[in-house]
TINU-458367 format. One record per residue: residue number from 1; x, y, z of N, C-alpha, C in turn. Coordinates in steps of 0.02 Angstrom, whole numbers, plus 50000, padded with zeros to 5 digits. Each point is the difference from the previous one (the first is absolute). Last residue first. Layout:
(site NUM (X Y Z) (X Y Z) (X Y Z))
...
# end
This chain:
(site 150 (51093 52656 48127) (50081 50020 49960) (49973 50051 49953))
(site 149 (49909 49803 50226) (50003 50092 49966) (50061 50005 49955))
(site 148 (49885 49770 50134) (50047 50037 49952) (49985 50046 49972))
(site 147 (49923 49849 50211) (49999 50024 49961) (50037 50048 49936))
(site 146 (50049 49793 50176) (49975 50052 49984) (49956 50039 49959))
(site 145 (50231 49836 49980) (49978 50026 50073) (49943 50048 50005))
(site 144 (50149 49827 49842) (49967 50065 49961) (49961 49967 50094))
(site 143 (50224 49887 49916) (49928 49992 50044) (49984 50084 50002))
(site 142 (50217 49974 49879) (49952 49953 49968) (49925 49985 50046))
(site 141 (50126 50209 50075) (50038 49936 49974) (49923 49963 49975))
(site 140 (49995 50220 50052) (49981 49958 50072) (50039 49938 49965))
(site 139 (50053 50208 49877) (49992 50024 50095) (49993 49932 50022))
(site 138 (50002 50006 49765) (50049 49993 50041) (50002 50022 50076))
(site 137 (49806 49973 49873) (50030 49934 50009) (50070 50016 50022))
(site 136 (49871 50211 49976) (49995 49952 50053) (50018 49929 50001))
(site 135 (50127 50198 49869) (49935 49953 49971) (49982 49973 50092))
(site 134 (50147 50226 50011) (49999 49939 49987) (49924 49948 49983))
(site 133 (49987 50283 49991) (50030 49958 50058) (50012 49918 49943))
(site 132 (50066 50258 49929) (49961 49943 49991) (50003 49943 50058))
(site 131 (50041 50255 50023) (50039 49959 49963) (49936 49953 49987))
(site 130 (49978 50226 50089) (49980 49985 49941) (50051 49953 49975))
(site 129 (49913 50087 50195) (50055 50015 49996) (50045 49968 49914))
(site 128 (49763 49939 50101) (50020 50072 50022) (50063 50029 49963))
(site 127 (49966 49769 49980) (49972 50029 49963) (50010 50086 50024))
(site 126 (50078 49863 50159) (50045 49998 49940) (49974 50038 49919))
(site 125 (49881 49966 50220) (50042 50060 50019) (50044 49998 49941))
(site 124 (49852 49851 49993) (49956 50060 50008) (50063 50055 49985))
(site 123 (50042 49771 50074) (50009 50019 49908) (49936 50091 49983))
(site 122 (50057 49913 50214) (50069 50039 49973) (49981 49985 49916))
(site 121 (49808 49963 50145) (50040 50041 50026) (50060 50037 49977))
(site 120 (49881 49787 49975) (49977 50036 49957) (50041 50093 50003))
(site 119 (50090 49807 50147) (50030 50012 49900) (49969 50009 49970))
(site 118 (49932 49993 50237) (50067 50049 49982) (50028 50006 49928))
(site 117 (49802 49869 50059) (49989 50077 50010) (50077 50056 49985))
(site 116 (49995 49730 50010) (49970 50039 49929) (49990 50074 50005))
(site 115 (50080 49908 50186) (50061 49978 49948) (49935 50039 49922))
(site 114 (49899 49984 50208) (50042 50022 50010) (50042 50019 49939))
(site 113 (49877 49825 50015) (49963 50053 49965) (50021 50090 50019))
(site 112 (50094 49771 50050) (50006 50021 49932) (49941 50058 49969))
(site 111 (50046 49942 50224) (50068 50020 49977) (49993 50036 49941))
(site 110 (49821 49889 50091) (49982 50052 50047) (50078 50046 49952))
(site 109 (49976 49768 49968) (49930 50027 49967) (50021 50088 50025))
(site 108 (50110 49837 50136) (50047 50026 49928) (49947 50040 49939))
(site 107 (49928 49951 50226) (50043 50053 49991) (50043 50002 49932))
(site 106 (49812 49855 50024) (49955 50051 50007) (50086 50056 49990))
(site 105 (50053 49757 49997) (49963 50034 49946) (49981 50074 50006))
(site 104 (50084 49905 50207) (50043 50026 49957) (49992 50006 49919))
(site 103 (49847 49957 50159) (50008 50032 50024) (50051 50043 49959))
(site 102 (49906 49771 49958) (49958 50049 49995) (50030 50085 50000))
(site 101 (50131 49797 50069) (49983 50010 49938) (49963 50061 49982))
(site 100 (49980 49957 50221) (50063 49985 49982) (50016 50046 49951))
(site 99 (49807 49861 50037) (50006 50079 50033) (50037 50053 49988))
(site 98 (50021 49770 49931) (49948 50016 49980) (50017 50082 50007))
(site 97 (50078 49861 50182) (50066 50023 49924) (49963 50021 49929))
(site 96 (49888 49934 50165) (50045 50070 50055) (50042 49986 49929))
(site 95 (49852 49839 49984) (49960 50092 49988) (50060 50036 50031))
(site 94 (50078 49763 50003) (49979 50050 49939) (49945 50046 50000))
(site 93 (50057 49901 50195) (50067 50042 49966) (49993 50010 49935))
(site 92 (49809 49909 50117) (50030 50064 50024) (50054 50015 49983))
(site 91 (49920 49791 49903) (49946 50077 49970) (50026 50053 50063))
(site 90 (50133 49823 50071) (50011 50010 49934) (49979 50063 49955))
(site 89 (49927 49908 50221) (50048 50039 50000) (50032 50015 49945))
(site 88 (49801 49871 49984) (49982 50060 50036) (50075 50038 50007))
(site 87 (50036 49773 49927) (49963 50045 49944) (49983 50055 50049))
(site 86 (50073 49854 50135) (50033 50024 49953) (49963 50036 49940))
(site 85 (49877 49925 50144) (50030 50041 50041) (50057 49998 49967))
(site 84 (49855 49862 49907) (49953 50072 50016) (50054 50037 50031))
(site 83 (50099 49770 49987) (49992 50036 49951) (49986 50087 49991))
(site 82 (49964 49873 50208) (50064 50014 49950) (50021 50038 49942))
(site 81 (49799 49914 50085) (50012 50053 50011) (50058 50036 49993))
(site 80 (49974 49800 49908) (49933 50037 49954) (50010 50059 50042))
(site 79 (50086 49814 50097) (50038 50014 49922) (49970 50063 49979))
(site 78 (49892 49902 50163) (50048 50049 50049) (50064 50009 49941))
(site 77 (49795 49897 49946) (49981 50023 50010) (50082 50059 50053))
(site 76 (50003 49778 49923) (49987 50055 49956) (49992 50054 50003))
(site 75 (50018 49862 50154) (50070 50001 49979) (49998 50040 49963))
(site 74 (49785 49922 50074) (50033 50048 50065) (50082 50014 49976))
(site 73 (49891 49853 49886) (49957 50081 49986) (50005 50053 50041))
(site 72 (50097 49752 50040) (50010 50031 49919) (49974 50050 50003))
(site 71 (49900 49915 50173) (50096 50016 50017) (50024 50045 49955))
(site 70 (49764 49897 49966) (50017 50050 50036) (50078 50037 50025))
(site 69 (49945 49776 49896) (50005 50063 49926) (50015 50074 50042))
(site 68 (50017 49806 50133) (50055 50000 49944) (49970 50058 49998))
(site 67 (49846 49950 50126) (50056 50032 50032) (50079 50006 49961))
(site 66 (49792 49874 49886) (49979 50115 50029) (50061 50008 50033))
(site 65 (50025 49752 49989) (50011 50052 49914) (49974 50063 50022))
(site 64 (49975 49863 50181) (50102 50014 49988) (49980 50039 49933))
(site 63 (49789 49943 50054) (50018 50063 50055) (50099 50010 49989))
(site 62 (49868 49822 49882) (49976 50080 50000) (50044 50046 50011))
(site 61 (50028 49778 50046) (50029 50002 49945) (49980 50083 49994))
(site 60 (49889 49930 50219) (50078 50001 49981) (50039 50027 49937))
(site 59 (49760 49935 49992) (50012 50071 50031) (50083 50004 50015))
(site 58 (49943 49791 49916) (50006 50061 49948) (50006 50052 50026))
(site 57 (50008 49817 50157) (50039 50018 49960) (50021 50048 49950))
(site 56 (49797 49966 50128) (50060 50066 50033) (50056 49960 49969))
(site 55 (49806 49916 49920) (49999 50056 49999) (50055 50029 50029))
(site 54 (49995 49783 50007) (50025 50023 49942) (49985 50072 49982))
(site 53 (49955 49891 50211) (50068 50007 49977) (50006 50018 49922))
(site 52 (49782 50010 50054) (50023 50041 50046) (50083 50012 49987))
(site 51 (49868 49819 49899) (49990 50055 49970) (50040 50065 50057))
(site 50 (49997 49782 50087) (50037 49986 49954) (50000 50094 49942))
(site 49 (49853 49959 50211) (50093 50023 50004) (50027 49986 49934))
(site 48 (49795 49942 49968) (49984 50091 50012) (50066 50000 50020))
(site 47 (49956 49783 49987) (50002 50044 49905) (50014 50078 50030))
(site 46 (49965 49859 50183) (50071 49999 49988) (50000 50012 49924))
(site 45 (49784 50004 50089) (50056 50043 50043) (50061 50011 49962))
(site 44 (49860 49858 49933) (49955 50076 49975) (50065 50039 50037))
(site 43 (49996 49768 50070) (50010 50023 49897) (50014 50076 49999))
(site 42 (49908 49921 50193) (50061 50024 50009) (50044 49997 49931))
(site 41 (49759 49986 50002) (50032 50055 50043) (50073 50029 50013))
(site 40 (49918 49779 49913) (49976 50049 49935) (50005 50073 50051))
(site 39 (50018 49811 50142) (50059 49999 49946) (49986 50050 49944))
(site 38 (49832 50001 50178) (50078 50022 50001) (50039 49986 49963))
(site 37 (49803 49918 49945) (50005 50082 49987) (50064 50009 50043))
(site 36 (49969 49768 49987) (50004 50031 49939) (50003 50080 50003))
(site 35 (49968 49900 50209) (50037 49996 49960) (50037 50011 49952))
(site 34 (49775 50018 50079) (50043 50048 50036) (50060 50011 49966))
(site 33 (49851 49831 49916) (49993 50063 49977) (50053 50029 50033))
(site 32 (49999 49789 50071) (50053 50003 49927) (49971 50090 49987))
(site 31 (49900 49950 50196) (50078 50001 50015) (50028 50007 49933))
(site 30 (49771 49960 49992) (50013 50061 50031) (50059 50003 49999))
(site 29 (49951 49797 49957) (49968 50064 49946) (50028 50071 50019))
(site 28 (50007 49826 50180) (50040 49973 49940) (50018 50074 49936))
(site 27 (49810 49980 50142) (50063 50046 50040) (50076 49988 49955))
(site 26 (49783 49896 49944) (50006 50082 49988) (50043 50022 50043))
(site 25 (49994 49766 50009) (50009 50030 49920) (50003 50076 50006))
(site 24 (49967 49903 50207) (50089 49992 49981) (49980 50027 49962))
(site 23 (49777 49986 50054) (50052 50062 50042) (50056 49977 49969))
(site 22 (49889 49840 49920) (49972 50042 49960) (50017 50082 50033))
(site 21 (50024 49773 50090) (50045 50015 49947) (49995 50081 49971))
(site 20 (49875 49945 50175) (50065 50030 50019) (50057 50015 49944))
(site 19 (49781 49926 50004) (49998 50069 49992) (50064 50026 50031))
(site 18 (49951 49779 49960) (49993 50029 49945) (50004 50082 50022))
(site 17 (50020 49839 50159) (50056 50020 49953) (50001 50018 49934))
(site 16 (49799 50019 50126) (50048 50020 50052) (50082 49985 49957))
(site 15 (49788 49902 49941) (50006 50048 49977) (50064 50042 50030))
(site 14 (49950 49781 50053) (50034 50004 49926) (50006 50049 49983))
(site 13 (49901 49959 50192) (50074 49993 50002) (50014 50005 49956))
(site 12 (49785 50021 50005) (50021 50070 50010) (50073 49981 50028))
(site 11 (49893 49838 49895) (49990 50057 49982) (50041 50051 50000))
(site 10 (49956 49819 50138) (50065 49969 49961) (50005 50068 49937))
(site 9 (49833 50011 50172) (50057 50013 50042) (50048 49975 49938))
(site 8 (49807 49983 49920) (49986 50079 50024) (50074 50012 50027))
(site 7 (49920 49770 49979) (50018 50033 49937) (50017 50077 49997))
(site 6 (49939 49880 50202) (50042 49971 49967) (50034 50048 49946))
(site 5 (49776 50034 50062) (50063 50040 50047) (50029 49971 49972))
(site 4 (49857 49891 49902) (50011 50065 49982) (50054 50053 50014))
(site 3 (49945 49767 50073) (50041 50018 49931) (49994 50073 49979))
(site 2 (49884 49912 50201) (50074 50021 50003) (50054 50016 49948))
(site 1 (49751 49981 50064) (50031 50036 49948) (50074 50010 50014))
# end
């Protein structure tokens, strides 16, 4: 039976680069997979820096416009006390001159009632003495002050 062995040994030589082809293919296989997923890894990567730089560009564009507007509101904002602190010394010189006012209403108020007591007083004393006192339009001139007794 040598044809058998024979055949057994040309066999199992044949099989031997068959199972070698057949180790390259799946290592072959294997390598384009690896491959392929690193390149789809480092895809993946360099989309994520690409998104990254464009995120901290905008965060940039951001951050100069809040630190514009912030400045601006910080300008305003020291206009505005300005302001508050003029106006505050202002409403204090007008209540002191308010006050003021007030004070010298109350004494000329204080005069004329003064002033009316003394010229019920002498037209009292004129009737007494039996002349006639003057019309009251001529006592106070054309501005009528009062009340009017006659």
């Amino acid at each position: 039976m040598p044809g058998l062995t024979d055949l057994l040994i040309q066999l199992g030589v044949g099989v031997v680069p068959l199972g070698v082809a057949y180790l390259a293919f799946r290592s072959a296989t294997d390598a384009n997979k690896k491959t392929q997923q690193t390149a789809v890894a480092q895809a993946e990567c360099q989309a994520e820096i690409e998104r990254s730089k464009v995120d901290a560009e905008a965060f940039l564009r951001a951050k100069t416009i809040y630190e514009d507007a912030l400045s601006q509101m910080e300008k305003q904002m020291g206009r505005v006390h300005t302001q508050a602190d003029q106006l505050s010394s202002d409403l204090i010189a007008e209540q002191s001159i308010s006050v003021a006012m007030r004070d010298q209403i109350r004494r000329l108020q204080a005069q004329i009632r003064a002033l009316e007591r003394t010229v019920i007083t002498l037209r009292t004393q004129l009737v007494a003495a039996g002349l006639a006192p003057a019309p009251a339009s001529e006592t106070t001139g054309p501005y009528m002050i009062g009340p009017q007794t006659e």
